[in-house]
C-alpha positions as CSV (number, residue, x, y, z in Angstrom):
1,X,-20.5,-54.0,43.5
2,X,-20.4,-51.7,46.5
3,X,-24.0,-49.9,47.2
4,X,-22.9,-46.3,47.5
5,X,-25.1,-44.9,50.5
6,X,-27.4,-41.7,50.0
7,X,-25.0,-39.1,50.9
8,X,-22.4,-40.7,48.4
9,X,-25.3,-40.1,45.7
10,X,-25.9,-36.9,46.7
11,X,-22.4,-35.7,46.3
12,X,-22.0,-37.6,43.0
13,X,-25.4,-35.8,41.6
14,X,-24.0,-32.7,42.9
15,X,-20.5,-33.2,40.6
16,X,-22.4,-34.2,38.2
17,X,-24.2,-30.6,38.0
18,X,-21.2,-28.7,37.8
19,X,-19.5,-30.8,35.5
20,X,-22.0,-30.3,33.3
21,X,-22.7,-26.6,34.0
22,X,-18.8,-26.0,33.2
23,X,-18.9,-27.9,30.3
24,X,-22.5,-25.7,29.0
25,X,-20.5,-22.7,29.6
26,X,-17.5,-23.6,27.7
27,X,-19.5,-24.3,24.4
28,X,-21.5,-21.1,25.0
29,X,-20.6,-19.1,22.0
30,X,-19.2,-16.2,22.2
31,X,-20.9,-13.2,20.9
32,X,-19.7,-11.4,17.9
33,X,-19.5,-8.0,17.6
34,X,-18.6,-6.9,13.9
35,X,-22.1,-6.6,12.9
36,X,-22.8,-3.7,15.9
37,X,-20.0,-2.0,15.2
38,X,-20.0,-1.5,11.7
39,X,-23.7,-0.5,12.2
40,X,-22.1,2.4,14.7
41,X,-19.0,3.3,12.5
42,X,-21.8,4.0,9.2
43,X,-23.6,5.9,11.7
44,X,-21.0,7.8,12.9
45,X,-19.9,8.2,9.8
46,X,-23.3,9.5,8.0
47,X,-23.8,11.9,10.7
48,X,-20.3,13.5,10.1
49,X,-20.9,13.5,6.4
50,X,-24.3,15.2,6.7
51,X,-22.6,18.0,9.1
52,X,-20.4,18.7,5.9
53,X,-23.1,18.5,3.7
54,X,-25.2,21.0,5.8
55,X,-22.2,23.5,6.6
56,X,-21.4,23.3,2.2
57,X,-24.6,24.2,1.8
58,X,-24.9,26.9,3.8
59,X,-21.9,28.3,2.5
60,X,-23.2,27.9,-0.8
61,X,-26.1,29.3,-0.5
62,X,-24.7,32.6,1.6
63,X,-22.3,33.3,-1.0
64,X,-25.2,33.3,-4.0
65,X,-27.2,34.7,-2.7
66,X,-25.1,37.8,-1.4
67,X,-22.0,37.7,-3.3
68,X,-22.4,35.9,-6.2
69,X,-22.2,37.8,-9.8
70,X,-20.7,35.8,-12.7
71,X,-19.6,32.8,-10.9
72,X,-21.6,30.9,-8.4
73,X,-20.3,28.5,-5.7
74,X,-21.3,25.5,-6.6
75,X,-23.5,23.4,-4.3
76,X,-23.5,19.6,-3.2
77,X,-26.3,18.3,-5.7
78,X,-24.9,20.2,-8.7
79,X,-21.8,18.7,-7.8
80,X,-23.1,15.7,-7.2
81,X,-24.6,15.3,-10.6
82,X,-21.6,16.3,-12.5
83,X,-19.7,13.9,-10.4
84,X,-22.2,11.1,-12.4
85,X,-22.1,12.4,-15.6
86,X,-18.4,12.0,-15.5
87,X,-18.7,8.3,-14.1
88,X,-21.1,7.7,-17.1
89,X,-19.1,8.3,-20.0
90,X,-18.5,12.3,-20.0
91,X,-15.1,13.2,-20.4
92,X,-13.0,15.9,-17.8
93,X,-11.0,18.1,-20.5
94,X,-10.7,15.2,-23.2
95,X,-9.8,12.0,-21.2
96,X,-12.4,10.2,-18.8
97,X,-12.6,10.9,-14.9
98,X,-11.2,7.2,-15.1
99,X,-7.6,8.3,-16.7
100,X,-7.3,11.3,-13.9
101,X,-7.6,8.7,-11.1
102,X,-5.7,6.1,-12.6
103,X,-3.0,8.6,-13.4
104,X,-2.9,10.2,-9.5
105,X,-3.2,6.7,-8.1
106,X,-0.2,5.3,-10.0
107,X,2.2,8.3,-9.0
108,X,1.2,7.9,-5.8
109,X,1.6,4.4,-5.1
110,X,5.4,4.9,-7.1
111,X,5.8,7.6,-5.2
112,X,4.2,6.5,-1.4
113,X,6.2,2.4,-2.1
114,X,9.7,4.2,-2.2
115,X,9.5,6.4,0.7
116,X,7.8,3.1,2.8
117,X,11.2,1.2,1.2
118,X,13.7,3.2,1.9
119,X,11.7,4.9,5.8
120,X,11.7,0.9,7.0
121,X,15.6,0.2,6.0
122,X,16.8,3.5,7.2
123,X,14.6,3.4,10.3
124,X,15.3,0.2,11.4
125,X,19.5,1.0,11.2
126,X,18.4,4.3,13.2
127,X,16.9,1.8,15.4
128,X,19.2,-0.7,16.1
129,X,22.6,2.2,16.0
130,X,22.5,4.8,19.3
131,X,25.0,6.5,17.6
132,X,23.9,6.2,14.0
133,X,20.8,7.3,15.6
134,X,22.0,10.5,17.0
135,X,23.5,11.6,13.9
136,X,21.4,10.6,11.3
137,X,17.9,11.6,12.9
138,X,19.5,15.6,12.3
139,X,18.7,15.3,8.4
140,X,15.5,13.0,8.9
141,X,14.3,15.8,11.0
142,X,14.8,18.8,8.4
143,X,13.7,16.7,5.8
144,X,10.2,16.5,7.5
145,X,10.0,20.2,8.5
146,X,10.3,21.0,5.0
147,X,6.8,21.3,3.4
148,X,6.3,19.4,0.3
149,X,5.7,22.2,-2.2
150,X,9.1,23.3,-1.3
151,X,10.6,20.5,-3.0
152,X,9.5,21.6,-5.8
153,X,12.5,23.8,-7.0
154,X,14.4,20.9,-6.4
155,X,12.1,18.5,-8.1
156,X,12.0,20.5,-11.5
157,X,15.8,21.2,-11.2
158,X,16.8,17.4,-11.2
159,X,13.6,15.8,-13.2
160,X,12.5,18.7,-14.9
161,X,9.0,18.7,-15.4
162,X,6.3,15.5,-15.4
163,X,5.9,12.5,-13.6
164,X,9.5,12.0,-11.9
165,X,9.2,15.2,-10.4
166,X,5.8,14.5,-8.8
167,X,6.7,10.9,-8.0
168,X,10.2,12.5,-6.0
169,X,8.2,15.4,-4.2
170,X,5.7,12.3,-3.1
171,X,8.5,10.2,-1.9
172,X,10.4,12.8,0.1
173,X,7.4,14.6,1.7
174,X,6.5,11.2,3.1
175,X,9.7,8.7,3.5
176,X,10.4,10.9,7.3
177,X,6.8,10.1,9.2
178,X,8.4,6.0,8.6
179,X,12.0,6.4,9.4
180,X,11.1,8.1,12.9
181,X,8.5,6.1,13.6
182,X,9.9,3.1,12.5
183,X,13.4,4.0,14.8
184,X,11.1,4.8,17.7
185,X,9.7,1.5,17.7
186,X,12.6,-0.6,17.2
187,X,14.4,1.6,20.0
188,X,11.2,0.9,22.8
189,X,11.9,-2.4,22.5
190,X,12.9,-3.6,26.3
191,X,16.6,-4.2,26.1
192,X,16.4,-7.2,28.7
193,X,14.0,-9.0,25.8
194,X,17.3,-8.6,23.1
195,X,19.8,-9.6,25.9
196,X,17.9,-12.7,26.2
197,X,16.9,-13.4,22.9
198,X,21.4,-12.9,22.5
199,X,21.7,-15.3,25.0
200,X,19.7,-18.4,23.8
201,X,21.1,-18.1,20.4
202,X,18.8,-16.3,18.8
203,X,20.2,-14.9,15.1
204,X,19.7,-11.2,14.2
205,X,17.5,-12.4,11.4
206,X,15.0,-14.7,13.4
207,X,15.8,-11.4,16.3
208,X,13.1,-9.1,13.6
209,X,10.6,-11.4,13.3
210,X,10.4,-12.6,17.2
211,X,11.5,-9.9,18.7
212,X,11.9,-6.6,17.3
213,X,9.0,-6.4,14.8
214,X,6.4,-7.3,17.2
215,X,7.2,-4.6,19.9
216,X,7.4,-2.1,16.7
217,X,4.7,-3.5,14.6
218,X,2.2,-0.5,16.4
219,X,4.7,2.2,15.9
220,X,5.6,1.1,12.4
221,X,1.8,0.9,11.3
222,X,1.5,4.8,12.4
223,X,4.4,6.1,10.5
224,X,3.1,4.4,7.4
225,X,0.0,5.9,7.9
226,X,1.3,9.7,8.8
227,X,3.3,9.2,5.4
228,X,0.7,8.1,3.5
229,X,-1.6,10.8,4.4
230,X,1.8,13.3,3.8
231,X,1.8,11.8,0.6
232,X,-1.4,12.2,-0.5
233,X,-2.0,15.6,0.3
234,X,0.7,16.6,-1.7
235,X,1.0,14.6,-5.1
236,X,-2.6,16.5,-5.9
237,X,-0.3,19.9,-5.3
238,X,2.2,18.4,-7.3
239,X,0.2,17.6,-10.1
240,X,-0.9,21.6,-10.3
241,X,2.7,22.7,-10.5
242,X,5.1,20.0,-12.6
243,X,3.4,20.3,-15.7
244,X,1.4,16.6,-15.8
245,X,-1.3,16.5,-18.1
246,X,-3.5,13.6,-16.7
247,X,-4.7,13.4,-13.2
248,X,-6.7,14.9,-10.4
249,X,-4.6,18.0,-9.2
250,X,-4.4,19.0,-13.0
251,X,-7.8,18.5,-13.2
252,X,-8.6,21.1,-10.5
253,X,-6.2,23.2,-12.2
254,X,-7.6,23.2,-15.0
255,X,-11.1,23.9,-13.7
256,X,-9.9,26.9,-11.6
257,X,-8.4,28.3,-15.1
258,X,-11.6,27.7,-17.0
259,X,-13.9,28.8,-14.0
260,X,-15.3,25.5,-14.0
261,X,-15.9,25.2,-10.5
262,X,-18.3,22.5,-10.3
263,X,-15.6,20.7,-11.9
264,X,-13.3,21.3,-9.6
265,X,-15.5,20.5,-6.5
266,X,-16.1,16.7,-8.1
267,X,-12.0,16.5,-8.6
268,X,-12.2,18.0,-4.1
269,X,-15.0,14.8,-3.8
270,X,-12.9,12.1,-5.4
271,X,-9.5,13.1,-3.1
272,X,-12.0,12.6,-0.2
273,X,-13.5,9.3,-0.7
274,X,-9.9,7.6,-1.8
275,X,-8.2,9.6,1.2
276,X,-10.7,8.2,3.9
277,X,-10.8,5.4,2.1
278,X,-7.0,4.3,2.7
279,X,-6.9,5.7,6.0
280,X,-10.6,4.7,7.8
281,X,-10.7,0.8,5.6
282,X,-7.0,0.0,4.3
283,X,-5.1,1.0,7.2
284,X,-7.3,1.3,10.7
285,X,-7.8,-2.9,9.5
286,X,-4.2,-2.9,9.4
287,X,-3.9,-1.7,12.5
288,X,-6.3,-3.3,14.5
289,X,-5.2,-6.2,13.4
290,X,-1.7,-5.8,14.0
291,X,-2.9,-4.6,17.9
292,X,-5.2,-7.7,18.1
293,X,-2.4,-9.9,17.5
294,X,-0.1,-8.1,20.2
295,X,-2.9,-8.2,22.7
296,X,-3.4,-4.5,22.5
297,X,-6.7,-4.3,21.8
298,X,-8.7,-7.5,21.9
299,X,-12.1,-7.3,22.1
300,X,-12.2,-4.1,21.6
């Protein structure tokens, strides 16, 4: 066995070192993250809530004081409590608060999974067709700069009145926000990335889910999300005009014909909450993870 000299130890000690140094700092974990920024999106959240709080009860409280005579504005805690008595077991013009949301969340899911349908199938032949493109993207245009009350003439004239017709002015008030997004994405796609694709053989069906989906996924994701909001916004209109008997928007009908404001204030709260609640939870996680897996936003 060879005696290794004191400048061969030396080096050896020093590899040693770093060896293990490198090998410390690869099992170092990493630090996560979710805890801190949950903590910061409830903050930011509370503090944007109390500003509404504040600003309602100033409003409140200017308008009964100084113009109030038989019907009062009705403030957050009043609200608030009527809000829990209907939780509880009170019912909101004979049904529970239970049977309005079930009712409003059922036509709009109907409603919001046939425009997503049809917006991906027709967006993604927009997508993939210049010239299909160029002629069909005329009509998707004017159906999205038509406001989704005005559908209502048509609605009643093909449905009549009830549930079809809210579930159609649903669908059509949101099904454009997906087609053009959904063509926009599929058309950004870098042509030299389908030309290869083409030339090792890749199918059109295996060309969606390796190529085309991923460079869309983003764009897809907003468009969902613009026509979910479009949605949204106007089955509770919808439900004040087509003659439904069960839901939120009938409830705040009804409320404003009674003079039950309070009422209507708690119908106001419950759009909120299940409105932020799709948008800020259902579909920002969506999102994110959709731009995490495209290396859009990692670590971010």
């Amino acid at each position: 066995m060879r005696i290794l000299s004191s400048s061969e130890k030396k080096r050896n000690e020093i590899g040693e070192k770093i060896r293990n140094s490198r090998s410390d700092t690869e099992t170092i974990p990493l630090k996560n993250d979710l805890p801190e920024r949950i903590l910061k999106g409830s903050l930011i959240f509370l503090a944007g809530l109390m500003i509404v709080l504040i600003v309602w009860s100033v409003v409140a409280w200017w308008y009964n004081t100084y113009h109030a005579y038989s019907i009062t504005f009705p403030e957050p805690a009043e609200t608030l409590r009527q809000l829990w008595s209907y939780m509880t077991g009170e019912k909101m013009f004979t049904v529970s608060i239970y049977t309005h949301l079930s009712a409003s969340l059922q036509r709009w899911m109907i409603g919001y999974a046939i425009a997503a349908l049809l917006g991906l199938i027709a967006g993604m032949i927009l997508g993939l067709s210049e010239k299909i493109h160029d002629i069909l993207i005329v009509p998707v245009n004017i159906v999205q700069m038509i406001p989704g009350l005005a559908w209502i003439p048509v609605a009643l004239l093909l449905f009549g009145l009830g549930n079809n017709s809210a579930i159609f002015i649903i669908a059509v008030s949101a099904v454009a926000p997906v087609i053009i997004n959904t063509a926009t994405g599929i058309r950004r796609v870098p042509r030299v990335n389908i030309r290869t694709a083409q030339m090792v053989g890749v199918s059109r069906t295996k060309m969606f889910d390796t190529v085309l989906l991923p460079f869309a996924t983003v764009d897809i994701i907003t468009g969902m999300r613009i026509g979910m909001a479009n949605a949204w916004r106007v089955l509770i209109a919808a439900e004040m005009v087509v003659g439904v008997v069960v839901g939120l928007g009938y409830g705040i009908d009804q409320a404003i014909y009674m003079n039950d404001y309070v009422t209507s204030f708690v119908c106001i709260i419950l759009i909120c909450v299940i409105g932020l609640f799709i948008e800020k939870v259902v579909f920002a996680r969506i999102e994110r993870y959709a731009k995490e897996k495209l290396g859009a936003e990692v670590g971010q």
